[in-house]
C-alpha positions in Angstrom: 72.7 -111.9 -40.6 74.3 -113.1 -44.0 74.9 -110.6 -47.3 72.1 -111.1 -49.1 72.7 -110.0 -52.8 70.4 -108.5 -54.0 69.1 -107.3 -50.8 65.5 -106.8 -51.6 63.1 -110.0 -52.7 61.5 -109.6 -55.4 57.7 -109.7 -54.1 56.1 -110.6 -57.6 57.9 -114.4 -57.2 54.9 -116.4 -56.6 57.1 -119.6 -54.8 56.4 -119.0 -51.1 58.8 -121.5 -50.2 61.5 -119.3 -51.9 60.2 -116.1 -49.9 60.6 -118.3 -46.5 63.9 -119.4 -47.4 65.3 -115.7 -48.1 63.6 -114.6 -45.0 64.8 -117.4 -42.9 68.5 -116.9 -44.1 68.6 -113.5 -43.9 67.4 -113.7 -40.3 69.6 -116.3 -39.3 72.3 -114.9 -36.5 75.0 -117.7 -37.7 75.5 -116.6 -41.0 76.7 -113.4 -40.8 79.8 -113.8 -42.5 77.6 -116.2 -45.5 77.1 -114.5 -49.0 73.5 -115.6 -50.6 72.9 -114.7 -54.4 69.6 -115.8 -55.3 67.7 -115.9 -58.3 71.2 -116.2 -60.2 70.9 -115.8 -63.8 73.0 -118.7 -65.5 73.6 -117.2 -69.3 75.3 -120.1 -70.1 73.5 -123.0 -69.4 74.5 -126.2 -70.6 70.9 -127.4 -72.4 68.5 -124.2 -72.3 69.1 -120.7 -73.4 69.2 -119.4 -69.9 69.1 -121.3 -66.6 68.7 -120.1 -62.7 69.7 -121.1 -59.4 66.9 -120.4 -56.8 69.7 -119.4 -54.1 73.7 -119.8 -54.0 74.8 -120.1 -50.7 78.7 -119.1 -50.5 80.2 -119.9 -46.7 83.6 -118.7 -46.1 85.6 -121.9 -45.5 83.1 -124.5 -45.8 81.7 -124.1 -49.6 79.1 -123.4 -51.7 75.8 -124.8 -52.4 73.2 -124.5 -55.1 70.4 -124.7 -53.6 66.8 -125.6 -55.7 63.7 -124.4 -53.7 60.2 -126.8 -54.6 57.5 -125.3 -51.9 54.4 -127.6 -53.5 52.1 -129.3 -51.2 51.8 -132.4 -53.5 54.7 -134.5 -55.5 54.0 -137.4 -57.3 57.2 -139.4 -59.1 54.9 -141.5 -62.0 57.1 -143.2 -64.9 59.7 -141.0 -64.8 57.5 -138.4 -65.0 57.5 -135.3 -62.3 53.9 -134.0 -61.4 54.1 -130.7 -59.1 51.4 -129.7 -57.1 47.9 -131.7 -57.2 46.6 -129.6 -60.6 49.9 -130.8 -62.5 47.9 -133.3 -65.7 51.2 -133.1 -67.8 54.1 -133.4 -65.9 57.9 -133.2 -66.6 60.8 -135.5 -67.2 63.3 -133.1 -65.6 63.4 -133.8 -61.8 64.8 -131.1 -60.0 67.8 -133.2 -59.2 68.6 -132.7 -62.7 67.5 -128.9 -62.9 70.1 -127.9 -59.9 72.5 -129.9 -61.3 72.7 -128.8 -64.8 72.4 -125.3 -63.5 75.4 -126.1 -60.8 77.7 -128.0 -64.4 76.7 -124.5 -65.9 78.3 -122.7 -63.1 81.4 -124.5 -63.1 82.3 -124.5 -66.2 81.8 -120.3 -66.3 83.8 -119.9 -63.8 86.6 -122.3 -64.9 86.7 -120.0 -67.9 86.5 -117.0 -66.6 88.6 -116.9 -63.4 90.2 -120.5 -63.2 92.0 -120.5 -59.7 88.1 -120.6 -58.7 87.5 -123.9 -59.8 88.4 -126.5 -57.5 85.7 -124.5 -54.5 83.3 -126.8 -53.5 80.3 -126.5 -55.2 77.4 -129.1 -54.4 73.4 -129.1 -55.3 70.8 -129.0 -53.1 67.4 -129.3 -53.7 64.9 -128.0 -50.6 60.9 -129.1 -50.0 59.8 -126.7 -48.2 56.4 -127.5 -47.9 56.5 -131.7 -48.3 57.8 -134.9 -47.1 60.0 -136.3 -49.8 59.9 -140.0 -49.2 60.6 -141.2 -53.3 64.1 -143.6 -53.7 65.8 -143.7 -56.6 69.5 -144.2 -57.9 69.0 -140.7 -59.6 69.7 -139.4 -55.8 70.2 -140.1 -52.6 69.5 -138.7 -49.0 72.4 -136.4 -48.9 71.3 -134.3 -51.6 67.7 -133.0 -50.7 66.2 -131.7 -47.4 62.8 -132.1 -46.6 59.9 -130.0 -44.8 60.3 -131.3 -41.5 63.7 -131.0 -41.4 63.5 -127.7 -42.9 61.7 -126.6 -40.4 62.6 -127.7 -37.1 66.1 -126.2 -36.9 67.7 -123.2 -37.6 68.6 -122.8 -41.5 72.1 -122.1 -40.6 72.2 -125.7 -38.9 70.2 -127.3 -41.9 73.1 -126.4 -44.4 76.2 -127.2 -42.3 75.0 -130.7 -41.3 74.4 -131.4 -45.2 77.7 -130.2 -45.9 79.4 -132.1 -43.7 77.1 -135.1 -44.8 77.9 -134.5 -48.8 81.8 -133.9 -47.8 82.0 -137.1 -46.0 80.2 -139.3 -48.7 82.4 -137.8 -51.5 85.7 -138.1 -49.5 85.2 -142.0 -49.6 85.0 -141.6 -53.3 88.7 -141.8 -55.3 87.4 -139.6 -58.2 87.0 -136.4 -55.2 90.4 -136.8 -54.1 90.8 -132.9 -55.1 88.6 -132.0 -52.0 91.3 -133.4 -49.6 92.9 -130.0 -50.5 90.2 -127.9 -50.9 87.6 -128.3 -48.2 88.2 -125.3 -46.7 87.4 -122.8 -49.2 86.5 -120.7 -50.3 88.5 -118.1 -48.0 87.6 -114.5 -47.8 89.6 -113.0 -50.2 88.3 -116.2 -52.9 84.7 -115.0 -51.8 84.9 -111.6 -52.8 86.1 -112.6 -56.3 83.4 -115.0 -56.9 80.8 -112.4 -55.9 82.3 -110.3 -58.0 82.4 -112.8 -60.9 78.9 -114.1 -60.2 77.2 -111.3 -59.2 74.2 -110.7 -62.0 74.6 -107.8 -64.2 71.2 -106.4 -66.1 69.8 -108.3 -68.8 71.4 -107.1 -72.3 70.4 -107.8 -76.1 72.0 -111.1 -77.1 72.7 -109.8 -80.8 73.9 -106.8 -82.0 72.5 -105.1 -85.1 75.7 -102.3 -85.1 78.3 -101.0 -83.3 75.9 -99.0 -81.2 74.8 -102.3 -79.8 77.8 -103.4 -79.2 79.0 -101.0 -77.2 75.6 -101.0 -75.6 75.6 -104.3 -74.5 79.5 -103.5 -73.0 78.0 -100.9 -71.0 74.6 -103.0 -69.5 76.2 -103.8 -66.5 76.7 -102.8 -62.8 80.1 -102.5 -61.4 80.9 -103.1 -57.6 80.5 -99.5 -56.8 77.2 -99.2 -58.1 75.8 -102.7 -56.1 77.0 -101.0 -53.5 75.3 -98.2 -53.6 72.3 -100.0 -54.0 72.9 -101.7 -51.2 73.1 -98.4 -49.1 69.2 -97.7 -50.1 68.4 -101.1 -48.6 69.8 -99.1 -44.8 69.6 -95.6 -45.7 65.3 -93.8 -46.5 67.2 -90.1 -47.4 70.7 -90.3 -49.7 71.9 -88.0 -52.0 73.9 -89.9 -54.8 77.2 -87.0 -56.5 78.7 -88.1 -59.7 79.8 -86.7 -62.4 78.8 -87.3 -66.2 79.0 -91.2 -66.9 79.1 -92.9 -63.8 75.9 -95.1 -63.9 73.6 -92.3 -61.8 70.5 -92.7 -64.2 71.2 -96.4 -64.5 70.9 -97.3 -60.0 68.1 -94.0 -60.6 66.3 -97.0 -62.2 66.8 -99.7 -60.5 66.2 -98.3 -57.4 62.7 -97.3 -58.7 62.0 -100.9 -60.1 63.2 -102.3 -56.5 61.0 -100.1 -54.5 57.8 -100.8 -56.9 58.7 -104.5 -56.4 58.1 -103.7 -52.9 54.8 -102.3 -53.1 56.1 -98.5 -52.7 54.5 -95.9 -55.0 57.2 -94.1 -56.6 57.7 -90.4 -58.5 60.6 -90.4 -60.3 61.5 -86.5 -62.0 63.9 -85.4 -64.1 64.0 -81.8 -65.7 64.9 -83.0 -69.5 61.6 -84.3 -71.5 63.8 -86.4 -74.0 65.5 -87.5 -70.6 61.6 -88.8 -69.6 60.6 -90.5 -72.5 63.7 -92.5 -72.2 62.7 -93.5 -68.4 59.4 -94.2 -69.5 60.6 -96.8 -72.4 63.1 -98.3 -69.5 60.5 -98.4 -66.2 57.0 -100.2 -67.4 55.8 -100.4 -64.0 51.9 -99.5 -62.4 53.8 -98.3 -59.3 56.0 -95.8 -61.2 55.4 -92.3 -62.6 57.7 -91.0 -64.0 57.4 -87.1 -65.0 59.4 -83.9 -65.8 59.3 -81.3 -63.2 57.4 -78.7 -65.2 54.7 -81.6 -66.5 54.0 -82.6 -63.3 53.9 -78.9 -62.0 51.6 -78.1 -64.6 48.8 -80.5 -63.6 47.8 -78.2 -60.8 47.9 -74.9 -63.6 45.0 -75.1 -65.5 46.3 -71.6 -66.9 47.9 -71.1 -70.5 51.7 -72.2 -69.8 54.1 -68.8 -70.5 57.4 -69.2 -72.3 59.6 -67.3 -69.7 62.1 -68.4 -67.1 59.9 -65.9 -64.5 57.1 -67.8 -65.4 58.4 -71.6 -65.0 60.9 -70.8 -62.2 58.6 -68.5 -60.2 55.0 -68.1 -61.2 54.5 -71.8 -62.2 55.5 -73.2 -58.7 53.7 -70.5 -56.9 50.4 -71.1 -58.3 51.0 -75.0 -58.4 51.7 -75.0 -54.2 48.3 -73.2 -53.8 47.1 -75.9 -55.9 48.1 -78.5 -54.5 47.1 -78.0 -51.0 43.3 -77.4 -52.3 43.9 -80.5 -54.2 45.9 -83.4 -53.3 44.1 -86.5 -52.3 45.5 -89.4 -50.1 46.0 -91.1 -53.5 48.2 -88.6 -54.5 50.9 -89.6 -52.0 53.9 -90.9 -53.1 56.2 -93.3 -50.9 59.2 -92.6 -52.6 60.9 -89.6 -54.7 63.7 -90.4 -56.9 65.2 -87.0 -58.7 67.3 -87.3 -61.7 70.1 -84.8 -62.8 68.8 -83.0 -59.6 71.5 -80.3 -60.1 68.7 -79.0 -62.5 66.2 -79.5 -59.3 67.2 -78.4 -56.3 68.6 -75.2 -56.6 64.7 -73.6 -57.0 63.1 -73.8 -53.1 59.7 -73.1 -54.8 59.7 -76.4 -56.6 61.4 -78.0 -53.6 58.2 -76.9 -52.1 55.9 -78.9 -54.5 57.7 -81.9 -54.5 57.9 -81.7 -50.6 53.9 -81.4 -51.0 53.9 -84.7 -52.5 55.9 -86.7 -51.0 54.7 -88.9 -47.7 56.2 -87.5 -44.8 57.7 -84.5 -47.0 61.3 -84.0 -47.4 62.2 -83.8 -44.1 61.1 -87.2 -43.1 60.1 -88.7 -46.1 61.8 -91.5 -48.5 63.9 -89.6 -51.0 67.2 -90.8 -53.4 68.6 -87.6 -55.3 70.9 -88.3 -58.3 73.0 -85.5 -59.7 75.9 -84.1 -60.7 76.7 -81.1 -58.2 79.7 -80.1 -59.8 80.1 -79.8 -63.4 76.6 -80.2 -64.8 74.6 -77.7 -63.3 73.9 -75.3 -66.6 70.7 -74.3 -65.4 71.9 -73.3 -61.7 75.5 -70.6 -62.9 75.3 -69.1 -59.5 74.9 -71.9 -57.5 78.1 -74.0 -56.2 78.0 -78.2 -54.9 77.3 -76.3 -51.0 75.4 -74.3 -51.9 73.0 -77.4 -54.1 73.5 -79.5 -50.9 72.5 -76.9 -48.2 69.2 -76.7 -50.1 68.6 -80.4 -49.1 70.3 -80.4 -45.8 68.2 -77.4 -44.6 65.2 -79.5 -45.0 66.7 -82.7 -43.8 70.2 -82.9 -42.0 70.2 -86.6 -41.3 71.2 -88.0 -44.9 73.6 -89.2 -46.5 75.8 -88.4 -49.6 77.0 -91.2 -51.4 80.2 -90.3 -54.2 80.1 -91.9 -57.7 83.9 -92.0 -59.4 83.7 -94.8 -61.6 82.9 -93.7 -65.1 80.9 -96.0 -66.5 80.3 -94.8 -69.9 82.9 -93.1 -71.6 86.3 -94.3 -73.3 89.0 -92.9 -71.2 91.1 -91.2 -74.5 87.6 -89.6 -74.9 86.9 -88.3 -72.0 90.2 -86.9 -71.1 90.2 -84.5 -74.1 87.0 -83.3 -73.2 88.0 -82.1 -70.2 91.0 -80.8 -71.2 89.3 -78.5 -73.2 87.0 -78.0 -70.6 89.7 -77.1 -68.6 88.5 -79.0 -65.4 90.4 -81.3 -63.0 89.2 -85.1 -63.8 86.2 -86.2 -61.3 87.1 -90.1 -61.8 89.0 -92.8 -60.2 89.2 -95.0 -62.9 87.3 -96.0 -65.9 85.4 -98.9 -66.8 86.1 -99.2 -70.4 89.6 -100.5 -71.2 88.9 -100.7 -74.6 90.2 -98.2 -77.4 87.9 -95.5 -79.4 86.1 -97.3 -82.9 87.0 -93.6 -83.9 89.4 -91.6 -82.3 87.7 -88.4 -80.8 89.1 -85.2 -82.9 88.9 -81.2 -83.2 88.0 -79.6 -86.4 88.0 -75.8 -87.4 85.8 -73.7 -89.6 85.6 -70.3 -90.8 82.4 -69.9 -92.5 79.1 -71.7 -92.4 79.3 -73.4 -95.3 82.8 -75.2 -94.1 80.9 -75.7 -90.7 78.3 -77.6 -92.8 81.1 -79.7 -95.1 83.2 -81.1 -91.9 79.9 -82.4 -90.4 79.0 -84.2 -93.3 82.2 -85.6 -93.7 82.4 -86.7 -90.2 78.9 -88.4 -90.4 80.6 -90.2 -93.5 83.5 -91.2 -91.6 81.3 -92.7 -88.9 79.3 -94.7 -91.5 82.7 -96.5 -92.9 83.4 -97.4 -89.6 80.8 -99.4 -89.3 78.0 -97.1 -87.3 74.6 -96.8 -88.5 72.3 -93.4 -88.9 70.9 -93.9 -85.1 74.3 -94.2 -83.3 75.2 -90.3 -84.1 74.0 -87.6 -82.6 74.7 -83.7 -83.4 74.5 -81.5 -80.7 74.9 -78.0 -80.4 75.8 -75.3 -78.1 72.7 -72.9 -79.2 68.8 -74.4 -79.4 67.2 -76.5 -81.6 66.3 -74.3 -83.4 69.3 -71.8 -84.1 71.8 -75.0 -84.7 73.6 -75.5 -88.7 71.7 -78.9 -88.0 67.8 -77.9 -87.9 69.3 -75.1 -91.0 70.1 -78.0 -92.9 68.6 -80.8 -92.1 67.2 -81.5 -95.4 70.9 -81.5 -96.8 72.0 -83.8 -93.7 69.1 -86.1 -94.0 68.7 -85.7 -89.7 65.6 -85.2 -87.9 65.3 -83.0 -84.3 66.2 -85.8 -81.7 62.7 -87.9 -80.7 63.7 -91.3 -78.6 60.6 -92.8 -80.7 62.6 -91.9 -84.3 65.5 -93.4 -85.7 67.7 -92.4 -88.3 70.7 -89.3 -87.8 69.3 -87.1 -85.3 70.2 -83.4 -83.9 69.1 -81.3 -81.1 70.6 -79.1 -78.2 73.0 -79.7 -75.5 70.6 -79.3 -73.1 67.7 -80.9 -74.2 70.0 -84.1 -74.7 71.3 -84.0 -71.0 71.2 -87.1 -69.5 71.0 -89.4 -72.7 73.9 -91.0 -74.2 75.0 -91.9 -77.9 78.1 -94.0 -79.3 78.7 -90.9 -81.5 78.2 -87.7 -80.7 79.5 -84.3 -82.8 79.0 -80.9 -81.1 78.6 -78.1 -83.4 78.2 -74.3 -83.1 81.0 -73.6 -80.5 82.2 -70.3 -81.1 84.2 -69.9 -78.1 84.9 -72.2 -74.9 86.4 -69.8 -72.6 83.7 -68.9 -70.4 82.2 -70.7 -67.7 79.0 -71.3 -69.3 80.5 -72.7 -72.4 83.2 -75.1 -70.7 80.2 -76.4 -68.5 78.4 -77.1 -72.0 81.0 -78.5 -73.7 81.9 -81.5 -70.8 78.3 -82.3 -70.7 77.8 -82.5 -74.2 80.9 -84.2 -75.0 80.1 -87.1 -71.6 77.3 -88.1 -73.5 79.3 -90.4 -75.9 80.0 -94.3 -75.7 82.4 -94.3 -78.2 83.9 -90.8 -79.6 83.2 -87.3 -79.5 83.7 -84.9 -82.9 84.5 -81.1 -81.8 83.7 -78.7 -84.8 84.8 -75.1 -83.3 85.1 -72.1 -84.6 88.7 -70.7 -86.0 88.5 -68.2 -82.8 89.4 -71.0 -80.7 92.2 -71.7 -82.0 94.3 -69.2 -79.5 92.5 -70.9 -76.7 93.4 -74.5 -78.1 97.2 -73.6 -78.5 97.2 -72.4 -75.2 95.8 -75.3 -73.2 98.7 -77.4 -75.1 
């Protein structure tokens, strides 16, 4: 069976010729060593804004072929003209001769630029009826560079492609303008098709301007690395896997797209977090029917028709008490979900009681249901003090031993001069293997001291200031502090500051709490209120306040520090 990247089809494509052809190759017992992209986003194509190959078929020693996939019933060829399908009145002057070949020129050329010793693979279009004769001649083509339905079908796909390469390799040999395939026909070799994959493979879609440095660095960051794909991979083979990373290593970003693949699937899908800011960000990012997405406490407090206490006792205890009783006078068949996906889960899983809930809802319950838990077991757990990475995991495992736990060390996010000072003050050994971002700080990440209130207040406003002649707008900073919402020098003066508490809805310089902003990110972020960072709680606090920023991160501590600061040098 060949690597088919991604591995799920997207079940929304109407063409079923392109659903038969993924099924076909993916099937096919020859091709297990093939590579198959499809649906390959072309960002640079040579005459529209963006351009797409159906299927790119990479074989190790042989080549690669871009392959155009036309499953209508009915072609007509009138004029020039290119009517698909019997209902076509209007037609088109692009054949798709020319379609898979501008697309195929597009290809080239990116990867002449960006990874040249690439550029002399074979690379050949294909166009494939899959559900018609093609019988039209023209000197705009020729037999070796389409395959019709019957031939399609009456052999194994495998077969189908080879015989066409070694068709389209002989015709071109006889030309002296390919004398440069005398010397390459047998690539690409293994090592060349792990680069191209890794050059080709398609990242997330990103915005095409930026409006500030914010986007910027936003648009750096919209993108999977290898790690990540393959962990996505792993859910393709895997119904239970628990996914361990720390701050910045893409967790929330696969959290996602795992959702959206198993929606596109037909699965219905609960995806909880803990944070609400953390929901209504998911919520903007996942428009999909087959989605809910929900805090643990909203969804908990569906089955409470009782007045909602402000107590830990009440929401860690009472709540999921009452809620279980609930539910199993309640839940309907409907209610059922097919998948659970839990974010920052370090927040989740230490509580059995809501364990119990979400096991309630779930088809097949935790034990033997379709879970993916996303979390940081280690560092970020600042709702769980008493509760170590084993002692997270054997909360899981004793429901369900046969999973899997999948380790994320790639950060993702953060510059690396950033994020080693934050955990240097934090005083913890680094979780990552290497970082993503190569590129240096816009501002360098720095530690300020204050006495009294009022300097407290003076360094944040000249930091904010600093960040604006920089270059960052209002919306890329983010104050966070140590104590709540409420307590912080930023809801005290936030008339003077000009910020607003932190809504994902509202733009303009915002402020909130450490832990209400867990799981977000910001190109700036400035962390106020510390008035010591010796203890356990406050360490854990500062690393995950201070892993939320793309770009730099702005320490304002308390003169008390200062013995702890000289120390740590």
């Amino acid at each position: 069976m060949s690597i088919m990247i991604p591995r799920v089809y997207d079940q929304s494509t109407p063409s079923p010729g392109e659903k038969n052809f993924f099924e076909r190759i993916s099937n096919d017992n020859k091709t297990t060593d093939w590579v198959i992209l499809h649906s390959l986003n072309i960002a640079h194509h040579k005459t529209n804004i963006m351009g797409e190959i159906d299927f790119l078929v990479i074989i190790p020693k042989v080549g690669v072929l871009a392959v155009e996939i036309k499953a209508h019933r009915y072609i007509s060829v009138d004029c020039g003209k290119w009517y698909m399908g019997r209902n076509d009145q209007h037609g088109t002057v692009r054949s798709p001769f020319v379609q898979v070949n501008q697309s195929m020129f597009s290809l080239k050329d990116y990867i002449r630029e960006n990874y040249s010793p690439l550029q002399n693979i074979p690379i050949f279009p294909l166009v494939i009826f899959t559900h018609t004769e093609f019988s039209f001649k023209s000197i705009e083509w020729n037999s070796n560079q389409y395959v019709s339905c019957k031939e399609y079908r009456s052999q194994p796909i495998s077969e189908v492609l080879l015989k066409r390469f070694k068709k389209i390799k002989k015709e071109y040999l006889t030309k002296s303008s390919t004398k440069w395939l005398q010397s390459n026909q047998e690539r690409p070799n293994k090592k060349e098709v792990e680069k191209l994959v890794e050059l080709l493979r398609p990242s997330l879609e990103s915005p095409s301007e930026a409006v500030s440095l914010g986007d910027e660095i936003n648009i750096d960051l919209v993108k999977f690395t290898a790690e990540q794909f393959g962990a996505l991979d792993m859910m393709e083979d895997n119904s239970r896997l628990i996914f361990n990373g720390a701050a910045g290593t893409g967790k929330t970003f696969i959290a996602i797209e795992s959702a959206i693949r198993a929606a596109t699937k037909g699965y219905k899908v609960l995806f909880v977090c803990m944070n609400k800011l953390l929901s209504e960000m998911l919520r903007l990012a996942i428009d999909n029917e087959n989605i809910k997405v929900t805090t643990l406490h909203a969804l908990m407090r569906k089955y409470d028709p009782s007045p909602a206490e402000d107590t830990s006792q009440y929401w860690e205890t009472d709540l999921p008490q009452v809620c279980y009783l609930n539910m199993l006078e309640q839940i309907k068949e409907d209610d059922f979900f097919d998948l659970l996906i839990m974010d920052e889960a370090q927040d989740i899983i230490g509580n059995e009681l809501w364990l119990d809930c979400l096991d309630l809802l779930l088809t097949d319950g935790l034990s033997n249901g379709k879970w993916h838990i996303f979390g940081d077991l280690s560092y970020q757990s600042i709702y769980n003090h008493n509760m170590s990475k084993l002692d997270l995991l054997n909360n899981i495992k004793n429901r369900n031993v046969n999973n899997s736990i999948v380790t994320l060390r790639k950060n993702c996010r953060n510059v690396e001069t950033s994020a080693r000072l934050s955990m240097t003050l934090a005083n913890i050994r680094s979780p990552y293997q290497s970082y993503l971002r190569n590129n240096k700080s816009i501002i360098n990440s720095k530690i300020r001291v204050f006495v009294s209130e009022e300097e407290q207040l003076n360094i944040l406003i000249s930091i904010i200031n600093k960040c604006f002649d920089a270059g960052f707008i209002e919306s890329d900073i983010i104050i966070l502090s140590k104590v709540a919402e409420s307590k912080c020098i930023s809801f005290k003066y936030q008339d003077k500051l000009s910020a607003k508490p932190y809504k994902s809805d509202v733009k303009g310089l915002r402020f909130t709490s450490i832990h209400k902003f867990k799981g977000l990110e910001a190109p700036i972020i400035i962390l106020t209120d510390f008035d010591e960072i010796e203890s356990d709680n406050s360490k854990t606090l500062l690393f995950t306040g201070a892993s939320r920023a793309t770009d730099s991160v702005h320490y304002i501590f308390h003169k008390n520090i200062e013995k702890y600061l000289t120390a740590q040098r």
